[in-house]
N, C-alpha and C positions, 0 to 999 in steps of 0.2 A: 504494500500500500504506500503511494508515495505520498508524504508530508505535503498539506495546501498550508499555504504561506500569502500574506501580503507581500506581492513581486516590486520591489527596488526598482523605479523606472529609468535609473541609470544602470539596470545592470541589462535590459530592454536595448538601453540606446548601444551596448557591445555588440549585441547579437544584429550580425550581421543587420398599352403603350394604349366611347365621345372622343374621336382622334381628331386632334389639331394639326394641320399640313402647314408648314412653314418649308422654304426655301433657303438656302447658303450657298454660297459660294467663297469656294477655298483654294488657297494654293496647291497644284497637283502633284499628289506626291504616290511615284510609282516603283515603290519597295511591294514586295510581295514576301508570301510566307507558304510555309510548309507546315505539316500538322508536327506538332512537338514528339520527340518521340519519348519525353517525361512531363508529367502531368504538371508545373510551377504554378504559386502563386504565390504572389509579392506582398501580400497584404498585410504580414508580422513587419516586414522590411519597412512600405511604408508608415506602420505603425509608429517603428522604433526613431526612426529620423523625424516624427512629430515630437515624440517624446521627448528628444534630445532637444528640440530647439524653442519647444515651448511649454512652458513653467505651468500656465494654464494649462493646459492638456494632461499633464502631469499630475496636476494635483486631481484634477478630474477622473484620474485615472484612480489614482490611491483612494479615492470618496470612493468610487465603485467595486474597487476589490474589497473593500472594507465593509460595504451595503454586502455583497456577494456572501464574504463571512459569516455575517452576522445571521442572512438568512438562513444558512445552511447550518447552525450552528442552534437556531431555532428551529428547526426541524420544522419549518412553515410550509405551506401549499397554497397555491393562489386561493384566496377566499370564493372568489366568483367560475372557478373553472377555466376554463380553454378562453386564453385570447386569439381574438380575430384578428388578425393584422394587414391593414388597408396598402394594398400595392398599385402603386400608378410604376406604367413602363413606358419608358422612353428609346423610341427607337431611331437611331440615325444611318444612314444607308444610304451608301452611293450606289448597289448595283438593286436589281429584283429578288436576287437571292438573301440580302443583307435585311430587304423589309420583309421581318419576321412577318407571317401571318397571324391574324385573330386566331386562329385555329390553333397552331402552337404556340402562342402565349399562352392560351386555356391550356394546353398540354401540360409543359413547364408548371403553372401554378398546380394543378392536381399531381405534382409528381410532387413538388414542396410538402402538400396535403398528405398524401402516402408516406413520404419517410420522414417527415415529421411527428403524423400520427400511427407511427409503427406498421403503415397496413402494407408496404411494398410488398410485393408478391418475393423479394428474392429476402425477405429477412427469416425465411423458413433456412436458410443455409446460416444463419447462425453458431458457429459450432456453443457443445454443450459447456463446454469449459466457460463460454461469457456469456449466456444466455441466462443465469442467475443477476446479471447488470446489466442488460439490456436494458432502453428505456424507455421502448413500448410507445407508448401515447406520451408525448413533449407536454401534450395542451396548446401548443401552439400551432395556430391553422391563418393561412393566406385568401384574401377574395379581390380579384380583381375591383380597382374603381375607375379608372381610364386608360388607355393609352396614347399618348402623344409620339409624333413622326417627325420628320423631319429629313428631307431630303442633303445630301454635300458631294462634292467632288473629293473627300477629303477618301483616302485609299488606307491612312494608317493612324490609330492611335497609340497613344503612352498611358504613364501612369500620372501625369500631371493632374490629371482632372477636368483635361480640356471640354472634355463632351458634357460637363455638369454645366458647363457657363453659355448663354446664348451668343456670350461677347466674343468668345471663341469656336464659334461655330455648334456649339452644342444647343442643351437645352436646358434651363434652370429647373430646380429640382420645384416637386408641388410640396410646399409645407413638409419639411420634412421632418420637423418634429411630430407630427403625427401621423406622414403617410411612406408608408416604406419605398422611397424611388429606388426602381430599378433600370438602369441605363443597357443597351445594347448597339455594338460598335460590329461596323464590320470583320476590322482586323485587330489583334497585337500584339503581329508579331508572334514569339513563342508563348505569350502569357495566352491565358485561358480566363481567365477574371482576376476582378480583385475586390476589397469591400473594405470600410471604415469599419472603428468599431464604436463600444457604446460612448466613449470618451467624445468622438464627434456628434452625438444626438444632438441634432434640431439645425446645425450650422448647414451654410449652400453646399457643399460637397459631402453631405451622408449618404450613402447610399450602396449600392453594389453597381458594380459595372461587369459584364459578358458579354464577348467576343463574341459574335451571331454565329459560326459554326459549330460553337458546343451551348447551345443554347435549345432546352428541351430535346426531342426525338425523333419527329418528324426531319429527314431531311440534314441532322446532325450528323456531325465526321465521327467517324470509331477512331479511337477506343473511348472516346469522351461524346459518347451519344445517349446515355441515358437519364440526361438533364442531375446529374450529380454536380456537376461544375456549379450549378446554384445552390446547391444543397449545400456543398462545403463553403461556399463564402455567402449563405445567410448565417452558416454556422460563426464567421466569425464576426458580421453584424450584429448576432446573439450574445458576444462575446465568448466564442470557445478559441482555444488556442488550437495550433497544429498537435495531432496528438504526443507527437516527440517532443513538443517545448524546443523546436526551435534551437536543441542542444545535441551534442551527442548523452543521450540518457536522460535531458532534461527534464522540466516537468511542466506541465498541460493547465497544474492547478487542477487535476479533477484527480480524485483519490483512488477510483476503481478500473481506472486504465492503467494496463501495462508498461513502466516503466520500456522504453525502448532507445535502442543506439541511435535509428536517426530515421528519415522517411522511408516509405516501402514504393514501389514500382510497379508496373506491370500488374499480372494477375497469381501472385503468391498463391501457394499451397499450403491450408493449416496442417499442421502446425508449424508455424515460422519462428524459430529459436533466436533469442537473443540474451546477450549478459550484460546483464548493469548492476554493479555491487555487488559483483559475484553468485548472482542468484538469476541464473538461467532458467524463461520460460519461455511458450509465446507470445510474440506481440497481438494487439486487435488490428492486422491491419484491415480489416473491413471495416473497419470505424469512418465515417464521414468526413473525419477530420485528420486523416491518411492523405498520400499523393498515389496509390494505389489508381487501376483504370475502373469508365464507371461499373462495368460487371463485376469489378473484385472491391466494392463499397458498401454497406449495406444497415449498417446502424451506426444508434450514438448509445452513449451507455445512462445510466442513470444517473449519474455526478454530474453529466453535459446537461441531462433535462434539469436535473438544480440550477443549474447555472445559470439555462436559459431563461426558467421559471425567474429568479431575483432578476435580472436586467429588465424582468417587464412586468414583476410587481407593481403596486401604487406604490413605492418608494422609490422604485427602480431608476437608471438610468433613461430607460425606452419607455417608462408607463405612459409620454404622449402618445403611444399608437394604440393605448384602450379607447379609443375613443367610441366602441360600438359594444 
């Protein structure tokens, strides 16, 4: 069982779409991309270079692993049940293929729906060894409220944030303290998404952003076609960490995950052995919060539904998105 701790956000800054049709026009830029042949996301990295350079964010950060403690420490469960959490998606696209359809946006959010609330068809492959911390039902469920579009000539993004600001060709977020934006980009490159976490609630760049190729299942590139790329970075919108901690052996901050050397790959065979502290078991790499592909992903454990539960308590970081 690994020790949950309040995390030292200098030790953070070491480790490494009712659719509205708008127009832009952008500088053309003709970089292209290849499907990754490992699954990355930046979104501890970006974390940690907020962390380092602002003191606000910092301490925002230490009030919520501190909220996070307390809850789990009071052995609390949301008083009202399953929160709804209101998602507007923004989509920006220069080709046909880039404007996701109504159809798979609805895909996408009932997959959120499914492995959030335990019901995905592949969580019967749980092995038995962590099916005793499985976490079943999160209580946390997604419903569409709009999606807004957005046409560009723009071929490639980064992780600046560009597609969150209208001033840069994107689209500014709807309220986001209380509506979960989700942004979709044609390209980036070898990343696959990325997402703030609770330390940014409510500000113009909260939100998640995904690369339109691994975005839901219809029509989505293997091995990252079964709209899990959303799954792990609401995970860390929710606040979960990479299940590794971002270390070799790190820690995750959730107690009932397997201490592990560092991300998993591909499509692992249980039991996948690792040592840390001298005490060799298997890791979870099915866990959501792995770099595993999406058919080798398949839960979160119960310490991650804690977790997610506090950031969206009525104390929480996220409780502006109970708004229904």
């Amino acid at each position: 069982m690994k020790k949950t701790f309040l995390y030292l956000a200098t030790a953070l800054a070491l480790t490494a779409c009712n659719q509205n049709s708008e127009t832009e026009t952008l500088a053309e830029d003709n970089s292209t991309t290849s499907v990754p042949a490992r699954r990355t996301c930046p979104s501890e990295e970006i974390r940690a270079e907020l962390l380092k350079n602002d003191a606000a964010a910092r301490q925002r950060y230490n009030n919520i692993e501190a909220g996070i403690q307390n809850f789990i420490s009071s052995d609390k469960v949301l008083s009202d049940g399953t929160v709804d959490i209101p998602v507007v998606v923004n989509v920006i696209y220069k080709t046909s293929a880039e404007n996701i359809s109504d159809a798979r946006i609805a895909e996408q959010i009932a997959i959120l729906n499914a492995d959030f609330g335990g019901t995905n068809t592949d969580a019967s492959k749980i092995p038995t060894e962590f099916a005793g911390v499985k976490a079943g039902d999160t209580k946390v469920r997604f419903h569409l409220i709009k999606t807004v579009r957005k046409s560009t000539t723009k071929t490639k993004w980064g992780t600046n944030d560009a597609m969150k600001k209208s001033s840069s060709g994107g689209i500014d977020a709807t309220s986001p303290a209380n509506y979960f934006n989700l942004w979709i980009v044609g390209n980036m490159g070898g990343i696959l998404g990325y997402a703030t976490f609770p330390e940014s609630a409510g500000l113009w760049n909260d939100g998640v952003v995904i690369a339109a190729p691994y975005f839901g299942k219809t029509g989505a590139t293997s091995p990252y076609n079964l709209g899990r790329t959303a799954t792990h970075e609401v995970g860390h919108y929710l606040n979960l960490r990479h299940i590794w901690g971002d270390a070799n052996c790190g820690n995750d901050l959730v107690a009932d995950t397997p201490t592990q050397t560092g991300a998993n790959y591909g499509k692992p065979t249980y039991p996948l052995y690792n040592t840390c502290s001298g005490t060799s078991r298997s890791v979870m790499f099915m866990n959501y919060m792995d770099y595993v592909d999406d058919a080798a992903m398949f839960m979160f454990s119960a310490g991650q539904k804690t977790r997610t539960q506090a950031v969206l308590a009525s104390s929480g970081a996220r409780a502006g998105l109970r708004i229904y």
